[in-house]
FIKEVO-504786 format. One record per residue (C-alpha): residue in one letter; chain; x, y, z; residue number from 1. Coordinates in steps of 0.1 Angstrom, whole numbers, plus 2048, in hexadecimal, padded with zeros to 3 digits. Layout:
residues N
<node 'a' 'A' <X Y Z> NUM>
...
END
This chain:
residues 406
<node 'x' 'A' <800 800 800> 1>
<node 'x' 'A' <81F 817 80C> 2>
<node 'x' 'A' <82C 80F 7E5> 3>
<node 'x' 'A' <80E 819 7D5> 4>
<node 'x' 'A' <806 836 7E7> 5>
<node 'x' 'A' <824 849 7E6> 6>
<node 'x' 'A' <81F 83E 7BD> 7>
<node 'x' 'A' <7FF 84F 7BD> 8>
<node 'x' 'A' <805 86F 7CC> 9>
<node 'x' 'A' <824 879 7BA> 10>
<node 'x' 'A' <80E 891 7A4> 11>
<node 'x' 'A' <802 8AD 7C2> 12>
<node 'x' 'A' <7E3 8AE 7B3> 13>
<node 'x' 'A' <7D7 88C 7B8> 14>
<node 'x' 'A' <7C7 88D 7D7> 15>
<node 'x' 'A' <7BD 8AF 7D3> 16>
<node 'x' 'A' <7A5 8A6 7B5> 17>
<node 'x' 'A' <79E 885 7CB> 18>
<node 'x' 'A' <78F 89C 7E6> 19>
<node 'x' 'A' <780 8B3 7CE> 20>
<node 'x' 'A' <76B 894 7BE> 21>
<node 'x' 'A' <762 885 7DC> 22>
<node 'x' 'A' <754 8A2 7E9> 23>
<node 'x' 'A' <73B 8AC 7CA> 24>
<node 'x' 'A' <735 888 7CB> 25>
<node 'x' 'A' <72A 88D 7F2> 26>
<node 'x' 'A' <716 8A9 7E9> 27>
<node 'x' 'A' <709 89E 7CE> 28>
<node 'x' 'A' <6F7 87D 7DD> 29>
<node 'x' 'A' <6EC 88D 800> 30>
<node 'x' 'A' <6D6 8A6 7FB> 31>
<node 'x' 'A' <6D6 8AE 825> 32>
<node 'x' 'A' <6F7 8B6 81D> 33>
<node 'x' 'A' <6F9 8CB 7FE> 34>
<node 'x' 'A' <6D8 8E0 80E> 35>
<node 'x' 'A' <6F6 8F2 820> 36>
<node 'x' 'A' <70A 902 807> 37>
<node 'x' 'A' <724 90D 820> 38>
<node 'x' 'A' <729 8E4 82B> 39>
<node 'x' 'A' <740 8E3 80E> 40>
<node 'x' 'A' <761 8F1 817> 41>
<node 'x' 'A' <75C 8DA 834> 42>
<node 'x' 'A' <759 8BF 820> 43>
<node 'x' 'A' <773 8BF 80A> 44>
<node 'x' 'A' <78B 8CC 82A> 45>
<node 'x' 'A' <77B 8A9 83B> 46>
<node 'x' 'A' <784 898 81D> 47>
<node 'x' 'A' <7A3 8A8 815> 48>
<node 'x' 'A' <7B5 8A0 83C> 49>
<node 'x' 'A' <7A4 879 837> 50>
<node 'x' 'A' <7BA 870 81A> 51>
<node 'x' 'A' <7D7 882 826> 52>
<node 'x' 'A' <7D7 86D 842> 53>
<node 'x' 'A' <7D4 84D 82A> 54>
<node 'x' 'A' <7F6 85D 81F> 55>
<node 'x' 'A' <804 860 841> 56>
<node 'x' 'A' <7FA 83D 84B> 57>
<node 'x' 'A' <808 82B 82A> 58>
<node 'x' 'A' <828 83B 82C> 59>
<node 'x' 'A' <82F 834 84D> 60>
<node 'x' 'A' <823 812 849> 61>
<node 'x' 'A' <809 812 861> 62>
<node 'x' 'A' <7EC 7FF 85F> 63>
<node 'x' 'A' <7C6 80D 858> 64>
<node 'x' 'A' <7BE 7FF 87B> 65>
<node 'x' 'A' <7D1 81B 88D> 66>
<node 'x' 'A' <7BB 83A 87A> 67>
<node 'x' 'A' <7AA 855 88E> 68>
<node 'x' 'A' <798 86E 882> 69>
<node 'x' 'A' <7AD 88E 877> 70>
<node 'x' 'A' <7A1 8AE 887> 71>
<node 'x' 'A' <78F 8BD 866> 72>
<node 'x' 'A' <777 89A 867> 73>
<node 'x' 'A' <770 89F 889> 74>
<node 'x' 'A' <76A 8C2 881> 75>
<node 'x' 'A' <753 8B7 864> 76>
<node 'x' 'A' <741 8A0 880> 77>
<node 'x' 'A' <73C 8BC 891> 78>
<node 'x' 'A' <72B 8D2 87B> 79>
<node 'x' 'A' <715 8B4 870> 80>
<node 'x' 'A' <706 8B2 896> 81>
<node 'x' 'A' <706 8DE 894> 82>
<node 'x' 'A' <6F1 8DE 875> 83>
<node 'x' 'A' <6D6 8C1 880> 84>
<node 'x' 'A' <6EA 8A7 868> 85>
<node 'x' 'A' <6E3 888 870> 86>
<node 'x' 'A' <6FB 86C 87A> 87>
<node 'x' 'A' <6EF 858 85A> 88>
<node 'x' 'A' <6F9 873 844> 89>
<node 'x' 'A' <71F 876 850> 90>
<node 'x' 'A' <724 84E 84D> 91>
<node 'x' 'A' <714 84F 82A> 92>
<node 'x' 'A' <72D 86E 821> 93>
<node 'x' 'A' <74B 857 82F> 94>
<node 'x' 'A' <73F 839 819> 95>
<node 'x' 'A' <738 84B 7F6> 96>
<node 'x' 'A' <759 85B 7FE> 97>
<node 'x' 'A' <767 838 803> 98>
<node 'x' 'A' <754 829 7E2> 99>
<node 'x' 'A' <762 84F 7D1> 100>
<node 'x' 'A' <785 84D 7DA> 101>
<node 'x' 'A' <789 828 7CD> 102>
<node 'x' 'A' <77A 82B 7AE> 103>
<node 'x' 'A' <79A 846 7AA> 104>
<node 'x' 'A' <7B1 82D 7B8> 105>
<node 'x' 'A' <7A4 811 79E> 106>
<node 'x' 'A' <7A8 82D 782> 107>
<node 'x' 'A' <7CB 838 78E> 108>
<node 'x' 'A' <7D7 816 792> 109>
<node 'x' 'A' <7CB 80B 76F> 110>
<node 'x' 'A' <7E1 828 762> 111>
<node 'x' 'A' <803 823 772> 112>
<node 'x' 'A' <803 7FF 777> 113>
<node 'x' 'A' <80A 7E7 757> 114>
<node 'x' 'A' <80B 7C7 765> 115>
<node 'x' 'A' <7EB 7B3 76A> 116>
<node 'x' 'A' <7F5 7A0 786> 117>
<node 'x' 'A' <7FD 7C0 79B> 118>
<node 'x' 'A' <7DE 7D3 78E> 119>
<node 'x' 'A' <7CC 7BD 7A2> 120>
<node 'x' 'A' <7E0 7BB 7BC> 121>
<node 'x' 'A' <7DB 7E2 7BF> 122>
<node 'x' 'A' <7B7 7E4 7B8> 123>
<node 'x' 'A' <7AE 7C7 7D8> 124>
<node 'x' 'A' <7C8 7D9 7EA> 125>
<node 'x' 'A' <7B9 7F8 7EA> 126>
<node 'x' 'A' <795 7EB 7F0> 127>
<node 'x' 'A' <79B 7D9 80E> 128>
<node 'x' 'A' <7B2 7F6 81E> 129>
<node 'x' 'A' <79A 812 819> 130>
<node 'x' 'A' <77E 7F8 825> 131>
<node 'x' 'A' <791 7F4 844> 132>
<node 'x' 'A' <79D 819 847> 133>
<node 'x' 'A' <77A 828 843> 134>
<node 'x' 'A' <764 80E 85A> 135>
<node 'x' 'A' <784 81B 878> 136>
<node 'x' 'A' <77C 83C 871> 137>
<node 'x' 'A' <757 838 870> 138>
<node 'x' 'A' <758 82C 891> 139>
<node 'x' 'A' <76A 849 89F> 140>
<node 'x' 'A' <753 860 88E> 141>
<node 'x' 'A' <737 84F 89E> 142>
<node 'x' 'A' <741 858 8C0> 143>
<node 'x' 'A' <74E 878 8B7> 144>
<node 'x' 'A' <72D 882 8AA> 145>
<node 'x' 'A' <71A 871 8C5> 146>
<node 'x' 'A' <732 887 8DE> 147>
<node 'x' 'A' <72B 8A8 8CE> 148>
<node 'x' 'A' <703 89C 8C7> 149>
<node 'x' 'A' <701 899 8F2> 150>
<node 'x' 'A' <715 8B5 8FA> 151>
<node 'x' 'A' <6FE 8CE 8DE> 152>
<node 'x' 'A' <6DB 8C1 8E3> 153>
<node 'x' 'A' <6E3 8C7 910> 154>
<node 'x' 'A' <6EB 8E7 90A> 155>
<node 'x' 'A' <6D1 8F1 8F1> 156>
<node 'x' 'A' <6B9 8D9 900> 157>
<node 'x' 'A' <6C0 8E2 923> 158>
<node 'x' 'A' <6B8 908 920> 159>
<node 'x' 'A' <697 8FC 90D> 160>
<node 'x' 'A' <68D 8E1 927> 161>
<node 'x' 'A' <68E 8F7 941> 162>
<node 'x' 'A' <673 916 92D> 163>
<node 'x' 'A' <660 8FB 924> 164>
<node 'x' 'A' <65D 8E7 94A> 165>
<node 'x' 'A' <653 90E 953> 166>
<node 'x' 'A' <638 911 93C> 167>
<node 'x' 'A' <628 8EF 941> 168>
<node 'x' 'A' <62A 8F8 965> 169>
<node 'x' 'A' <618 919 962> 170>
<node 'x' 'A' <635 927 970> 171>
<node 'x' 'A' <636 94C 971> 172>
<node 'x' 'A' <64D 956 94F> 173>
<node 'x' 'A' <652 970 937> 174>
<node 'x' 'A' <643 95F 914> 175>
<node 'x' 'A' <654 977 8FD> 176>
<node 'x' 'A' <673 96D 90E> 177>
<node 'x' 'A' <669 949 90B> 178>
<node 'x' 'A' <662 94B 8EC> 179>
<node 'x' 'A' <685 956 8E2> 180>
<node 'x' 'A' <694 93E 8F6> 181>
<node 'x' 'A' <681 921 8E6> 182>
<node 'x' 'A' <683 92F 8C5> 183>
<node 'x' 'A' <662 929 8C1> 184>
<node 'x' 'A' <649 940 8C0> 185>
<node 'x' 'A' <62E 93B 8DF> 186>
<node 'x' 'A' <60F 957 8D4> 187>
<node 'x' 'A' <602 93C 8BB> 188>
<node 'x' 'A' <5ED 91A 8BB> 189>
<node 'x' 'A' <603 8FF 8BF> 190>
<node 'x' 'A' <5FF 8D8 8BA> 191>
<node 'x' 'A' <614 8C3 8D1> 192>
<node 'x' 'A' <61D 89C 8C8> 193>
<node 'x' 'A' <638 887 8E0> 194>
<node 'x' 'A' <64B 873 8C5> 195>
<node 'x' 'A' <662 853 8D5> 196>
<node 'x' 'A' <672 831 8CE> 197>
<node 'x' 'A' <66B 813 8DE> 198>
<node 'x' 'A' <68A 7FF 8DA> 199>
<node 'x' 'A' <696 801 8FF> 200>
<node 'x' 'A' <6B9 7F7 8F5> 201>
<node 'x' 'A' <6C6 80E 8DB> 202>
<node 'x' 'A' <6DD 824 8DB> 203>
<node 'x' 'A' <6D3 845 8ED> 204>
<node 'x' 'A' <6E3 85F 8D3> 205>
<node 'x' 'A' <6DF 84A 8B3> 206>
<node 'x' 'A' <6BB 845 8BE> 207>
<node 'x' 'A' <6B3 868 8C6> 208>
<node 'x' 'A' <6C0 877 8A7> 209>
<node 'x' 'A' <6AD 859 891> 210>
<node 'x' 'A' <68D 868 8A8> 211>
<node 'x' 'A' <691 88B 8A0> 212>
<node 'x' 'A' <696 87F 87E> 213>
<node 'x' 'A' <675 871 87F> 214>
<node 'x' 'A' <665 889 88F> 215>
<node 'x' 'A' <66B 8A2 874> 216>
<node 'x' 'A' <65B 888 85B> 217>
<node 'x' 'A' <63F 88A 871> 218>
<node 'x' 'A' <63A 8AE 871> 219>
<node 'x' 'A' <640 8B0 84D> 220>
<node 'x' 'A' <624 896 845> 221>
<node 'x' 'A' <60C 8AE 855> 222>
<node 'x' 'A' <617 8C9 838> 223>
<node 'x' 'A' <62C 8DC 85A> 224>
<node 'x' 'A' <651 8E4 860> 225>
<node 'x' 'A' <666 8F1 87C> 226>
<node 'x' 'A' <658 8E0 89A> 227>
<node 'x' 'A' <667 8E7 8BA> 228>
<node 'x' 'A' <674 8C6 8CB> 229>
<node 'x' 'A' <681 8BD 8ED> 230>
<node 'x' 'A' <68F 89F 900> 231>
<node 'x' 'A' <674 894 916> 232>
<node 'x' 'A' <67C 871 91E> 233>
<node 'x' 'A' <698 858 915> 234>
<node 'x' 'A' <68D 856 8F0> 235>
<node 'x' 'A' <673 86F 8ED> 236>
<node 'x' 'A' <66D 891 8E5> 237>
<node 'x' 'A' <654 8AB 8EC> 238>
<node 'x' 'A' <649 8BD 8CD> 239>
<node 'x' 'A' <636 8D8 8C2> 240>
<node 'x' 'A' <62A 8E4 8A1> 241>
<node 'x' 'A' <61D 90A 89E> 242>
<node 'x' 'A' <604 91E 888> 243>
<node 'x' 'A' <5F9 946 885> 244>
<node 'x' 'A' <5D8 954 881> 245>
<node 'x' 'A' <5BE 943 881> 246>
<node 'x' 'A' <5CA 929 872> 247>
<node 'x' 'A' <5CA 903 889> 248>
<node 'x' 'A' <5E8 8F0 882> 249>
<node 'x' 'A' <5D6 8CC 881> 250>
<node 'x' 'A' <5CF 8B3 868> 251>
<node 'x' 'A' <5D7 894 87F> 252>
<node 'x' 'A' <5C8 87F 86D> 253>
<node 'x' 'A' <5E8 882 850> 254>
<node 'x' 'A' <603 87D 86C> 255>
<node 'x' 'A' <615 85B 867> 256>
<node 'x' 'A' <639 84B 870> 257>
<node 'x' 'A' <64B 83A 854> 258>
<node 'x' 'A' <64C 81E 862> 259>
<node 'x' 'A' <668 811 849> 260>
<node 'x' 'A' <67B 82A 855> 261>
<node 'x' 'A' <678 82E 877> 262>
<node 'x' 'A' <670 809 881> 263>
<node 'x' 'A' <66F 813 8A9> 264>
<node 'x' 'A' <661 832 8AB> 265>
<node 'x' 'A' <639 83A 8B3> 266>
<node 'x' 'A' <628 85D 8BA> 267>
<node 'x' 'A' <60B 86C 8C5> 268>
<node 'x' 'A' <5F8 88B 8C8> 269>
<node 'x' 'A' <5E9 8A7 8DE> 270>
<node 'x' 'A' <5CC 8B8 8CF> 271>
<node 'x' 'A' <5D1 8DE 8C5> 272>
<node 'x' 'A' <5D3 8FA 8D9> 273>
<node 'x' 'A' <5D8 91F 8D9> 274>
<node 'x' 'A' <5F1 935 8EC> 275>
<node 'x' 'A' <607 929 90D> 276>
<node 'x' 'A' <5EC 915 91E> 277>
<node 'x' 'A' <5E2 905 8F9> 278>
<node 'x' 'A' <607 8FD 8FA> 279>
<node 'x' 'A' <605 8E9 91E> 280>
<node 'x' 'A' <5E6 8D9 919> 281>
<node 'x' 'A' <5EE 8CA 8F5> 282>
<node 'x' 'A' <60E 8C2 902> 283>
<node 'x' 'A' <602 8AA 925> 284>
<node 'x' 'A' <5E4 89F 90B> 285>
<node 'x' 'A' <601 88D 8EF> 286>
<node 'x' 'A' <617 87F 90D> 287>
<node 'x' 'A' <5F4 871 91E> 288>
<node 'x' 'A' <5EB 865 8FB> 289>
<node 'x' 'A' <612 84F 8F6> 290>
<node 'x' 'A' <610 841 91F> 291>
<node 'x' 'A' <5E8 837 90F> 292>
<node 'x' 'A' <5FF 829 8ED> 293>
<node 'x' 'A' <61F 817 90A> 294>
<node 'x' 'A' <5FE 808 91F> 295>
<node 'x' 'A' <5EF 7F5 903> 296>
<node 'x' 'A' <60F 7EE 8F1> 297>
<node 'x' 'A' <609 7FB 8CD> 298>
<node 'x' 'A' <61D 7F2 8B5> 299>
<node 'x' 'A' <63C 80A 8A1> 300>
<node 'x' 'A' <62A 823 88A> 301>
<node 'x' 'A' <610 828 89A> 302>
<node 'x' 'A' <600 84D 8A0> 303>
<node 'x' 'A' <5EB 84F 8BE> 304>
<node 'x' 'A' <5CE 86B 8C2> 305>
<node 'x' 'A' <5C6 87C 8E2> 306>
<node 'x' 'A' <5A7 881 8D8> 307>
<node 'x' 'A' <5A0 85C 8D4> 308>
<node 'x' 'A' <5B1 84F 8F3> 309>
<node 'x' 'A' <5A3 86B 90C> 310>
<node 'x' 'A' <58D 858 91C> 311>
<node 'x' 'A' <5A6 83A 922> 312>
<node 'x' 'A' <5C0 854 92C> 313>
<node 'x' 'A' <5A5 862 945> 314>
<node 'x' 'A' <5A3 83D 955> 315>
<node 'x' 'A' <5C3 831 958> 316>
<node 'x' 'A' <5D2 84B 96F> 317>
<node 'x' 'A' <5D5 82E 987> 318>
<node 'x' 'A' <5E0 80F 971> 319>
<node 'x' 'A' <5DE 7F8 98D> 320>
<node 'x' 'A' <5BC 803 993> 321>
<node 'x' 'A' <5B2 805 967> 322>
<node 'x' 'A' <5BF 7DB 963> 323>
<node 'x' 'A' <5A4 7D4 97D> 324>
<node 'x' 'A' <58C 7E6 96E> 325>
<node 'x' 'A' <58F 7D3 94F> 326>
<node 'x' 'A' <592 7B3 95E> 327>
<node 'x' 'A' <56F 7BB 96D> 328>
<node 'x' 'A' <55E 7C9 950> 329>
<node 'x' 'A' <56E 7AE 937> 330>
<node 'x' 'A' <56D 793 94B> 331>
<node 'x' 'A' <573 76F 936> 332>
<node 'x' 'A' <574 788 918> 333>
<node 'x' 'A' <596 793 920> 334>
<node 'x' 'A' <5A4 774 912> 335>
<node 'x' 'A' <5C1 779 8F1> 336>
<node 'x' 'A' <5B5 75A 8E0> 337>
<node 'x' 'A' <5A3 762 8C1> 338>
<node 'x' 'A' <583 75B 8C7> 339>
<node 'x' 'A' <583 777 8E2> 340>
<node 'x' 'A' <599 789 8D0> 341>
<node 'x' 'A' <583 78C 8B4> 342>
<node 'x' 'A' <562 78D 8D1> 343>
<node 'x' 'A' <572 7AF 8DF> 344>
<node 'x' 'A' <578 7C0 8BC> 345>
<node 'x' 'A' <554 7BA 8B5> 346>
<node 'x' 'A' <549 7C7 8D2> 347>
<node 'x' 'A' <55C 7E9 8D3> 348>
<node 'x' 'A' <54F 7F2 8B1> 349>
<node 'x' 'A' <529 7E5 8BB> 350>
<node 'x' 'A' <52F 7FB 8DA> 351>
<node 'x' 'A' <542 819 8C4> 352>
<node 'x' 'A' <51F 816 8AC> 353>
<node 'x' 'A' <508 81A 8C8> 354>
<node 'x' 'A' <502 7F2 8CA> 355>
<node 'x' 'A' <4F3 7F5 8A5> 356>
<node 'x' 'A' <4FE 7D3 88F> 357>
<node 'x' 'A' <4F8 7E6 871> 358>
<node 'x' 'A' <510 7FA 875> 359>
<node 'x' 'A' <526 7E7 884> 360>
<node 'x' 'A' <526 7CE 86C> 361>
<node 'x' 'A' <52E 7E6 84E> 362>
<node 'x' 'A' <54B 7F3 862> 363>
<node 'x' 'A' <557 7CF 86B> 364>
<node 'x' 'A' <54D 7C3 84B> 365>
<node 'x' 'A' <53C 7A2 853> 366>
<node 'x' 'A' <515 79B 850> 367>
<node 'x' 'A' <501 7AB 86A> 368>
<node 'x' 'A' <4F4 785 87E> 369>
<node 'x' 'A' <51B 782 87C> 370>
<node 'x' 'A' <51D 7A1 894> 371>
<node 'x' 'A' <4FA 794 8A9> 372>
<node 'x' 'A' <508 774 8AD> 373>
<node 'x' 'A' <528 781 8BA> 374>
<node 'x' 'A' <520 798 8D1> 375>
<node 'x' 'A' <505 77C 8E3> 376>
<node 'x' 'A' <527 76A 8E1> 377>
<node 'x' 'A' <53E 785 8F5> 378>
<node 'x' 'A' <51B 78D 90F> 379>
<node 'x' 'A' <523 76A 91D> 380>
<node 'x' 'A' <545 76F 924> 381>
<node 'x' 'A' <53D 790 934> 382>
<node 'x' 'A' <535 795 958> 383>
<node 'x' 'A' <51A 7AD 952> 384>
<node 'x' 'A' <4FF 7BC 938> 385>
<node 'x' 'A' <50F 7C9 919> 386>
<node 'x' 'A' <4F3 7E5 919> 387>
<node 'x' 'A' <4FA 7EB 942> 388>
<node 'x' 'A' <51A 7F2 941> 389>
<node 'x' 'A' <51D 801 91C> 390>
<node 'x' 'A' <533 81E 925> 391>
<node 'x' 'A' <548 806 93C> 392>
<node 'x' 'A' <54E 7EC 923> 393>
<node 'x' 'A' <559 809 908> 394>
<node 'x' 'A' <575 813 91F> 395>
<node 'x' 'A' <57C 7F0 926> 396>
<node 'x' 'A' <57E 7E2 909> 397>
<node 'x' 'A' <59B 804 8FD> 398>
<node 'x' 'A' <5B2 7FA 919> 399>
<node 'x' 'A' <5AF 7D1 914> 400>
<node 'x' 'A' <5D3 7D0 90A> 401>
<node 'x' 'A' <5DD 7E0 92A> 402>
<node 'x' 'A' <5CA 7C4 93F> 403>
<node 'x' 'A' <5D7 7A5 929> 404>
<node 'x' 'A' <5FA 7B9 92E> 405>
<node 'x' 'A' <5F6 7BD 953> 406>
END
């Protein structure tokens, strides 16, 4: 390697025009990264101190195992985790630098080297080197990036945590001054959503900025931008989204989580409000609406509605108290085999449909005796009148996965 790279770099502007393709290559594939027109001289400087230091290594011998990051790619790491970059983005820039910088090496090799034999010698050579010399530096990147992410997002985060745990406390505080603070304007109606992952094992920061990630996905599904998020638990952030005028910022019903992308992450919503007490209240309402979403164990992807859990939020203050509720309402209905599995179902939309089996059986899309016969099946598994205990049974039947759970 020594050999070939000292053979390489005799012309002074071989690496030069390496750096110089590798980063329009860069910019040219992520458009995260070319969105910043001023992220190329950091680029190519990245670039530029990376394969000098392939130079340093191979003429002092020393193997690709012994690389750390130069000071200009930790810089570039840097700016990454400054401009919201994600993680992804960096490691991508390293490999189509990698899969850039080889295809020069094959090309350069092919024009100085005659012999068969030792074209492919160099060729395999310089794969497996670079292989091994950028998956060393990725991992140092990795934590370098995951230093800086911790140490940017506490002391951003920390100045917002503590305006926003004022404001949901109805603590006494200037709002204009809040407002700046935040950088987020408060004087306006604001929708709140609570946004998390529920792999308990992954990675804090790699996590977080994959959540953020998906939280502007989120936002931007509901036609918004510009949401201002904050850690609220390990893995989830606080969010709002904000309007003017008279103008609601809604349309819940388009919200969704690629759930492709973001195979972890679920979210859920406050309804909207207006001003610094709309603000609170949709807040507490999205984080009541994801402990309603942990309780009964939805699945990733899913978007939970305040709105449509209220009353389930309402009666589970004491979970304890809410399993033994269901137990008694449900009874021998509570079992997860199919039969009651399929009992239940029926019965929350008969119940939803004010006990009508015409319209429950267009919405469950069986015959109508189907839905009769059914529901005389689930009344004798049930400890009491269906019409009795209507109401009861309703709520009941919403928190059934919180029972079976329990």
């Amino acid at each position: 390697m020594r050999e070939l790279v000292l053979r390489f770099t005799q012309n002074p502007e071989w690496l030069p025009s390496v750096s110089q393709d590798i980063t329009d290559a860069i910019h040219a594939e992520l458009a995260d990264v070319d969105a910043d027109p001023e992220l190329r001289a950091s680029t190519y400087a990245s670039t530029d101190s990376v394969l000098r230091l392939i130079v340093d290594l191979a003429r002092t011998g020393s193997p690709p195992s012994v690389a750390v990051p130069p000071p200009a790619a930790v810089d570039y790491a840097r700016e990454f985790v400054r401009r919201g970059l994600p993680l992804d983005s960096l490691l991508r820039a390293y490999h189509i630098g990698q899969a850039t910088f080889f295809r020069r090496w094959s090309t350069q090799a092919r024009e100085t080297i005659s012999d068969p034999c030792e074209l492919t010698e160099a060729v395999e050579l310089g794969a497996n080197w670079t292989f091994a010399y950028i998956e060393k530096l990725s991992d140092g990147l990795v934590q370098r990036y995951g230093e800086e992410r911790e140490r940017w997002v506490r002391s951003a985060a920390a100045v917002r945590a503590q305006v926003i745990d004022a404001l949901l406390a109805d603590e006494p505080i200037d709002h204009e001054r809040a407002s700046r603070r935040l950088g987020y304007e408060l004087g306006r109606n604001h929708l709140a959503f609570a946004i998390w992952s529920d792999a308990p094992h992954a990675r804090g920061d790699v996590a977080l900025a994959m959540i953020e990630r998906a939280a502007l996905e989120l936002v931007s599904s509901l036609g918004m931008a510009a949401p201002l998020l904050v850690p609220r638990a390990r893995l989830c952030l606080g969010g709002w989204i904000g309007s003017r005028g008279d103008d609601q910022v809604d349309g819940r019903e388009r919200a969704h989580v690629d759930v492709q992308s973001f195979p972890t992450v679920l979210a859920a919503f406050g309804s909207p409000g207006v001003g610094v007490p709309g603000f609170a209240r949709s807040h507490r309402e999205a984080f009541h609406a994801r402990r309603i979403a942990q309780l009964t164990q939805q699945r990733a992807g899913t978007v939970t509605q305040y709105d449509t859990v209220a009353l389930a939020a309402l009666a589970t203050a004491d979970v304890g108290e809410a399993r033994e509720f269901v137990r008694a309402e449900l009874g021998q209905l509570l079992g997860d085999d199919d039969q009651s599995v399929r009992l239940s179902a029926t019965l929350r939309v008969y119940l939803e449909e004010n006990m009508s089996p015409a319209r429950a059986s267009r919405r469950v899309g069986v015959h109508e005796h189907t839905i009769t016969n059914r529901i005389r099946a689930a009344q004798k598994l049930l400890p009491h009148p269906i019409e009795q205990r209507a109401c009861e049974l309703q709520v009941a039947l919403r928190l059934i996965r919180l029972a079976q759970s329990g």
